[in-house]
C-alpha positions as CSV (number, residue, x, y, z in Angstrom):
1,X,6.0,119.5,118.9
2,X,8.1,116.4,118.1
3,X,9.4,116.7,121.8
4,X,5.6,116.6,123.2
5,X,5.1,113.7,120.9
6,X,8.0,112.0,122.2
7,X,6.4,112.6,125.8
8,X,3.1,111.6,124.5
9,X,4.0,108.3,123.4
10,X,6.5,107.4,126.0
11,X,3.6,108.7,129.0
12,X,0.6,107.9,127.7
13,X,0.9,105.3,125.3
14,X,4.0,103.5,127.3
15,X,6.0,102.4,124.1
16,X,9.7,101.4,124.6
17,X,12.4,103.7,123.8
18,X,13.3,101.9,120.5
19,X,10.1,102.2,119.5
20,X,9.5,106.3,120.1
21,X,13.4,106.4,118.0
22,X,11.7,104.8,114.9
23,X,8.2,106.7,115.2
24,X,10.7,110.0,115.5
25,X,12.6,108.8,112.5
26,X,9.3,108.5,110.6
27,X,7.9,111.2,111.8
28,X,10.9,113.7,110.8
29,X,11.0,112.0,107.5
30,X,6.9,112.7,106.8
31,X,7.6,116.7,107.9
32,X,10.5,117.3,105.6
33,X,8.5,115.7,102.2
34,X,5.7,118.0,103.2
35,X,7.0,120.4,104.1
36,X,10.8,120.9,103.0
37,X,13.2,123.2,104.7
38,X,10.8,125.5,105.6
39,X,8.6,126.1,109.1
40,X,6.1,122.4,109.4
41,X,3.1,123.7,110.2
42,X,0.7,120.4,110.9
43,X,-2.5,122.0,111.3
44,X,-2.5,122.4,107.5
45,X,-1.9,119.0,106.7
46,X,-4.6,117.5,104.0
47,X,-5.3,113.6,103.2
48,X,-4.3,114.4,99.9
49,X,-0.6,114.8,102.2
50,X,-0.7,111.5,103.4
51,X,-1.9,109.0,100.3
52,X,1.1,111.0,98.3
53,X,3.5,110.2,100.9
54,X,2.0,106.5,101.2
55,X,2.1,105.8,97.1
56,X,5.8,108.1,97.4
57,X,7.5,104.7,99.6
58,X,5.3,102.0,98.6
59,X,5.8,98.6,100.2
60,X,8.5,100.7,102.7
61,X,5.6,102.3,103.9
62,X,4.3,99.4,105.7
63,X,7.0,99.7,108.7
64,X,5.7,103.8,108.6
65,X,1.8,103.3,109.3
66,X,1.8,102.5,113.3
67,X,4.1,105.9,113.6
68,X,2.1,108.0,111.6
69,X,-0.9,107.2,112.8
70,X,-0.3,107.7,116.1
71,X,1.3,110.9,115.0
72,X,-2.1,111.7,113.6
73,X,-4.0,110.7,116.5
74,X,-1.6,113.2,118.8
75,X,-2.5,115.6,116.8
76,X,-6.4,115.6,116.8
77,X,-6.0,114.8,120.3
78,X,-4.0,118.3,120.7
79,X,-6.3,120.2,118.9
80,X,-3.8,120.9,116.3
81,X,-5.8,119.7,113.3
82,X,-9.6,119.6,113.2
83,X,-9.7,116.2,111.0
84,X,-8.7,112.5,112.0
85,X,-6.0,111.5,108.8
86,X,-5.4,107.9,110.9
87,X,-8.1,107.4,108.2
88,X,-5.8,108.6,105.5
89,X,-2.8,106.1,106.4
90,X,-4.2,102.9,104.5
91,X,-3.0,99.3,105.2
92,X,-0.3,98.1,102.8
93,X,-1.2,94.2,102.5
94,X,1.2,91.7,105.1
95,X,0.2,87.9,105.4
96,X,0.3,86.9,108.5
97,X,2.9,83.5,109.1
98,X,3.6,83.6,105.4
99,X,7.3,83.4,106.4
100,X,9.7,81.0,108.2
101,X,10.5,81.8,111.4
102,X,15.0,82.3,110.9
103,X,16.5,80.1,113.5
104,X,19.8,78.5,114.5
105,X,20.0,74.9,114.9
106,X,21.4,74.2,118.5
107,X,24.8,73.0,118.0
108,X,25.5,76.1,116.0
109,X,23.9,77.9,118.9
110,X,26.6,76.1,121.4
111,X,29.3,76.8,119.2
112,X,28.5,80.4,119.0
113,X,28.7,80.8,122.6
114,X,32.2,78.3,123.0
115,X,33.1,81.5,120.4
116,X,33.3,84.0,123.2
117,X,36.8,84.5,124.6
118,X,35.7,84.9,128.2
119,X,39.6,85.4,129.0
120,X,38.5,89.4,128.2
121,X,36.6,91.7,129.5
122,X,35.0,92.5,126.2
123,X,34.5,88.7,126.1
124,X,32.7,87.8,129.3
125,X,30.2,90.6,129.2
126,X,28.9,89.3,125.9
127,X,28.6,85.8,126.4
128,X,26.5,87.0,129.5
129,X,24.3,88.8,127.2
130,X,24.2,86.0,124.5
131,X,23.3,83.6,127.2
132,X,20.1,85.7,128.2
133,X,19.3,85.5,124.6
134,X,19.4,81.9,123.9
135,X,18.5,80.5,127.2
136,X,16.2,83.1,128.2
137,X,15.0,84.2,125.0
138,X,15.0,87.9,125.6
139,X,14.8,91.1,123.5
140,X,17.8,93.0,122.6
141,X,15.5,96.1,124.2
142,X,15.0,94.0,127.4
143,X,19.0,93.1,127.7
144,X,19.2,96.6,127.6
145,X,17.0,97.5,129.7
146,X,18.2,95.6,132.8
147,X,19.4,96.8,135.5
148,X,21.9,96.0,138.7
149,X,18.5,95.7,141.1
150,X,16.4,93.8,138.3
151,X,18.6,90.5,139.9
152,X,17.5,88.1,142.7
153,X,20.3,86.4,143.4
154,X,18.3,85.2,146.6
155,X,15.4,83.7,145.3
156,X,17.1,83.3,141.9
157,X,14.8,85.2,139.3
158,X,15.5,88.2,137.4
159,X,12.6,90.7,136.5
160,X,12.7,91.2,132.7
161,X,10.7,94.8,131.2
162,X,9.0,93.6,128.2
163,X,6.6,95.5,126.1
164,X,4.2,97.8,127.0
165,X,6.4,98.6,130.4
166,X,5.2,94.9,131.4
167,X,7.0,93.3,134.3
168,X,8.0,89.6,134.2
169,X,10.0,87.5,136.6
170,X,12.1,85.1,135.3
171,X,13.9,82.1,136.7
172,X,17.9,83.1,137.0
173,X,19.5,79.5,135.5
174,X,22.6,78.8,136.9
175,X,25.0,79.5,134.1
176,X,23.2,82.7,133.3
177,X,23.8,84.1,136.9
178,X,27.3,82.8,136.8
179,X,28.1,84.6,133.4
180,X,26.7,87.4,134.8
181,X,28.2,87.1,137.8
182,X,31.2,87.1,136.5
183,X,30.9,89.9,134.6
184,X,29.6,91.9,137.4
185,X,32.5,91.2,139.7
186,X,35.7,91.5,137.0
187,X,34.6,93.5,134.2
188,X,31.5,96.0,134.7
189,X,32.4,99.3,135.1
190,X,30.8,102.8,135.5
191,X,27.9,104.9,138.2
192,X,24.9,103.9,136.0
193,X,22.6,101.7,137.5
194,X,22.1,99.7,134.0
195,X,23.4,96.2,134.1
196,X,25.8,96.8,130.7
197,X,28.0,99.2,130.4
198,X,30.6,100.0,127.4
199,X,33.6,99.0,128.0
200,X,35.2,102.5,126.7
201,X,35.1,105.3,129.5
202,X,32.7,106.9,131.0
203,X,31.0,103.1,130.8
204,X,27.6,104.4,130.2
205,X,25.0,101.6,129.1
206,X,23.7,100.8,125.9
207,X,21.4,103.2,124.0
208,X,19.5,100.9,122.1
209,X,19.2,97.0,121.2
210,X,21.1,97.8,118.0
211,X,24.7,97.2,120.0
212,X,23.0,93.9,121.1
213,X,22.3,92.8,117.7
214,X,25.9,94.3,117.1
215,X,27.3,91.6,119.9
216,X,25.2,88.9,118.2
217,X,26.5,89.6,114.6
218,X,30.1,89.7,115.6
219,X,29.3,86.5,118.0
220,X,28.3,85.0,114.7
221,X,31.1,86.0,112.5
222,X,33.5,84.5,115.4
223,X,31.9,81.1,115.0
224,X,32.0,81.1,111.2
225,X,28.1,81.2,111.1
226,X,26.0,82.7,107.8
227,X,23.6,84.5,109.7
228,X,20.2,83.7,108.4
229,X,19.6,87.5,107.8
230,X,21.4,90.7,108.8
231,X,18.2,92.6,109.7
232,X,16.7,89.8,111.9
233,X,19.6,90.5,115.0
234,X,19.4,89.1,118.1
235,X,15.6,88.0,117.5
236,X,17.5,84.5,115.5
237,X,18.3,83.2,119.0
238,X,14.8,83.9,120.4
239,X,13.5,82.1,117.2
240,X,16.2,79.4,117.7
241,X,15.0,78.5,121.8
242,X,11.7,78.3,120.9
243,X,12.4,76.2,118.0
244,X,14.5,74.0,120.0
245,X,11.7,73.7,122.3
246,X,9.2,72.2,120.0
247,X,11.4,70.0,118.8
248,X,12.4,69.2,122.4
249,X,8.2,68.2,122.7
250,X,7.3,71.6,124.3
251,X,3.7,72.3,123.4
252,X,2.7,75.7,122.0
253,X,1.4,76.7,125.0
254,X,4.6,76.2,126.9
255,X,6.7,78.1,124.7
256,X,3.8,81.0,124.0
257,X,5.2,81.3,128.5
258,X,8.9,81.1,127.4
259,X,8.5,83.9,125.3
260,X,6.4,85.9,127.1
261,X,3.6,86.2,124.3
262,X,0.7,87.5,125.3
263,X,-1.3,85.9,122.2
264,X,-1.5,82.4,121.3
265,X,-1.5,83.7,117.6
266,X,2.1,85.5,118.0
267,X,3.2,81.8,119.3
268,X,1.5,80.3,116.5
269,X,4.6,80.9,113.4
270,X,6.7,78.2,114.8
271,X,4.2,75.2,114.4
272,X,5.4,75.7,110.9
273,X,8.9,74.6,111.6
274,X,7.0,71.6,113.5
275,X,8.4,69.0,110.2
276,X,7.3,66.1,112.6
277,X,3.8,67.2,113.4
278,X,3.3,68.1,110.3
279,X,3.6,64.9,108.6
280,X,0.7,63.6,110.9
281,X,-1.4,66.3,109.6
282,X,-0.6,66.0,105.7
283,X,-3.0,64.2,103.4
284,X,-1.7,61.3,101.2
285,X,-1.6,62.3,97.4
286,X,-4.8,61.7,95.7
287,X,-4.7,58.5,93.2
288,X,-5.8,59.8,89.4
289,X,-6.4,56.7,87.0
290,X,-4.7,54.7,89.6
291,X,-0.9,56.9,89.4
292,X,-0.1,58.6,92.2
């Protein structure tokens, strides 16, 4: 059943790999508290199920709701149990843009790609990869994802798959497609068609974004940077390029097309790191008994 679920979401509903691991993860972890060690049988699962297993992992059970309920909804959709729980699986409260976006400034961006040792192997193919994060702003998913065919170096544009299975072209900058380059010709290695490969035989590329956030955290350590947060990975250097381009005078709307957002509203976190524009907005402090 988990395997048909698997298939479910990665046919029908198009998620990305990473995403189907953590619904799986989820998923696995729901069965075994219902259900222990013995045979999961689904079709007897109550609401009664779902709000203990909610209350069980409290404010942790915000990152669980989009798996289950889509677990739920395969489910009904099977015929395997006669009641929709997606109504079971209640919203735990998250503000929206009530955190900081965690960026790099950009000279500690520079000097964690000066960090690289592009005399090695090891060296070159990372500094490829942390380029397409900071100049391109791409997903650790989408670094992963590329492949050897995804590059133009004709018309200079590589095509990027973002969420959803969503194709975008890309312009190829010119140090990007030399550090790849680069790596291509001296250092890649293996049959796969992926663009990275390990660099330990048999070369196979990666298996999820978590070895690019790997790269980026050891990138970090290198250059003597605190990073901002462990769990925010390779996302700090899309956060840090489009912080650098508001501050550069890049409207919203221009950086909403760096990223690739398809919402305004997901664009709309870094007007908060916007310290300039800002002050423009802010109201002076009210005079009481003529103090301010």
């Amino acid at each position: 059943m988990l395997r048909s679920f698997e298939e479910y979401l990665e046919h029908e509903r198009g998620l990305a790999s990473a995403t189907i691991t953590t619904y799986r993860f989820v998923i696995r972890r729901f069965l075994a508290e219902c259900f222990g060690t013995g045979l999961a049988r689904p079709q007897t699962l109550v609401p009664a199920d779902v709000s203990r297993f909610m209350l069980r992992h409290g404010r942790a059970a915000r990152h669980m709701t989009p798996g289950l309920r889509s677990f739920f909804r395969f489910l009904l959709q099977r015929g395997v149990t006669k009641t929709d729980l997606t109504v079971c699986v209640f919203t735990v409260p998250r503000w929206r843009l009530a955190s900081l976006p965690r960026y790099l400034a950009l000279d500690k961006v520079k000097g964690l790609l000066r960090a690289c040792d592009r005399t090695t192997p090891t060296g070159r193919r990372d500094y490829a990869i942390l380029l397409l994060l900071a100049k391109l702003g791409l997903r650790a998913v989408e670094v992963v994802a590329l492949e050897l065919g995804d590059l133009n170096w004709r018309t200079g544009e590589i095509v990027v798959r973002g969420k959803g299975k969503v194709r975008d072209n890309l312009p190829l900058l010119q140090d990007v497609g030399a550090a790849l380059a680069a790596y291509i010709r001296r250092d890649r290695r293996g049959t796969t068609r992926r663009l990275f490969t390990t660099m330990k035989s048999p070369h196979h590329g990666f298996v999820d974004g978590q070895a690019v956030n790997e790269i980026v955290h050891r990138a970090l350590r290198r250059a003597g940077l605190e990073m901002p947060a462990r769990n925010v990975g390779s996302h700090v250097l899309r956060h840090s390029l489009a912080t650098a381009l508001l501050q550069g005078g890049a409207s919203m709307l221009e950086i909403g097309d760096v990223l690739r957002h398809r919402s305004p509203q997901t664009t709309a976190i870094y007007a908060k790191v916007d310290i300039a524009g800002l002050r423009e907005l802010a109201q002076p402090w009210p005079k009481i008994g003529g103090v301010r």
